[in-house]
TORNUVO-286232 format. One record per residue (C-alpha): residue in three letters; x, y, z. Coordinates in steps of 0.1 Angstrom, whole numbers, plus 5000, padded with zeros to 4 digits. Layout:
N
ALAXYZ
...
END
This chain:
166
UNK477150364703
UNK479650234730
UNK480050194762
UNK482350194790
UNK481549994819
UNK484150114852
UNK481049964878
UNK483749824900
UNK486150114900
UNK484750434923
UNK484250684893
UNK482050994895
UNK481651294872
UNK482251364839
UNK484351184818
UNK486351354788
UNK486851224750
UNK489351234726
UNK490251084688
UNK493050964671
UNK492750884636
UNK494250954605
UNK495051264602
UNK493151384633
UNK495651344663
UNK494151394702
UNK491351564698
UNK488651644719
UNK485151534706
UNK483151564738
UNK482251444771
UNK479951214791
UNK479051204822
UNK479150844845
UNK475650654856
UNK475950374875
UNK479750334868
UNK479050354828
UNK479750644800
UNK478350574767
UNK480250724736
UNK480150754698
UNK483250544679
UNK484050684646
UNK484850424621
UNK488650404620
UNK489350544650
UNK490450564687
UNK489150684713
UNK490650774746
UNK488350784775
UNK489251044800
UNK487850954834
UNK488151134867
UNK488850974901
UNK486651084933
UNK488851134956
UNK486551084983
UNK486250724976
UNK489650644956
UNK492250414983
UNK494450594998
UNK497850564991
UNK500050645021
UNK500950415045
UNK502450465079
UNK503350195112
UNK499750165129
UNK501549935153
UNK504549745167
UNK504149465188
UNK507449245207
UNK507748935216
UNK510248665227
UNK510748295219
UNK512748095240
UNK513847765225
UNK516147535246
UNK519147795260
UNK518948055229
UNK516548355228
UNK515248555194
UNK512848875195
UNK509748905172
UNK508549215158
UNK505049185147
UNK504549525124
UNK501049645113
UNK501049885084
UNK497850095076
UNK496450335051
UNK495850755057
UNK491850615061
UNK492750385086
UNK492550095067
UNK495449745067
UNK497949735040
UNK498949395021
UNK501449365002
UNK504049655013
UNK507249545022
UNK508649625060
UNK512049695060
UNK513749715099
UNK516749685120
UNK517049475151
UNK520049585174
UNK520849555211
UNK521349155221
UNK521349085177
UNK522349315153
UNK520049245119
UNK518749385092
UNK514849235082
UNK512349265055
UNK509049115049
UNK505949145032
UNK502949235047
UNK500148925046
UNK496049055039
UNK495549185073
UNK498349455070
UNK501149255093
UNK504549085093
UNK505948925118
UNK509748935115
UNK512348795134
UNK515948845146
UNK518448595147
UNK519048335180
UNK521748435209
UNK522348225240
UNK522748565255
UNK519448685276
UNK519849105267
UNK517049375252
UNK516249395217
UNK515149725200
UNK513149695164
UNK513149995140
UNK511250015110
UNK513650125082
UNK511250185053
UNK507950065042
UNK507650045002
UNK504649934982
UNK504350004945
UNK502450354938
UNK502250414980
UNK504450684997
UNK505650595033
UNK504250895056
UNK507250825083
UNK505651085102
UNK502150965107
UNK503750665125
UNK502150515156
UNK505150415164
UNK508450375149
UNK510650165171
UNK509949925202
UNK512149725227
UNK511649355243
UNK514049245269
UNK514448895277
UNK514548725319
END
């Protein structure tokens, strides 16, 4: 008898089972259903099983991020001015992002194109370059990309945001 323990991954239901072997290619041989996040199976000698296992979606992450927030701020340092875009990225369950990368365009008193990666708290804060010129600054996110995510553009809080400088 074996078993599969997937405790730490949010599995429910019945999983599915299938053998490969000499001569016997993916077949099915049974099912099992999950208690407490293990599935106990038989393991024919010479053999491979594949474990079929379903996802609850209810409790799987979810896997589109949008903008949850832009905020803008200004540093002054001696007589030159840069703009700060601090970008937020959440989940479809309300929930930070880490790890997506923020792709945006400053333009107005710069013109520049930025990217960062989001720290564990679902934010970047990315920067524009300096200009003795005082002026307003608008910061559009581009693109948000993170391996296996889709960016919902249109469940953005906000896409774009402005900072003007004394």
């Amino acid at each position: 008898m074996m078993a599969l323990d997937a405790g730490a991954l949010p599995l429910s239901g019945t999983a599915t089972f299938r053998r490969f072997s000499n001569g016997v290619n993916d077949v099915p041989i049974g099912a099992g259903v999950f208690n407490g996040g293990q599935v106990n199976f038989e393991l024919p000698a010479l053999s491979i099983i594949q474990v079929i296992v379903p996802l609850d979606s209810s409790t799987s992450p979810a896997s589109e991020t949008h903008v949850s927030g832009i905020a803008m701020s200004y540093q002054q340092k001696g007589k030159n001015y840069r703009a700060a875009a601090t970008v937020t990225i959440g989940d479809a369950k309300g929930g930070s992002v880490s790890g997506a990368t923020v792709h945006g365009m400053f333009s107005g008193a710069t013109s520049d194109s930025v990217s960062g990666v989001t720290d564990g708290s679902g934010q970047i804060t990315l920067n524009s370059s300096s200009t003795r010129q005082s002026g307003t600054w608008t910061f559009c996110v581009t693109d948000v990309v993170r391996a296996g995510w889709t960016y919902d553009q249109s469940a953005n809080v906000k896409t774009c945001d402005s900072i003007t400088t004394p």
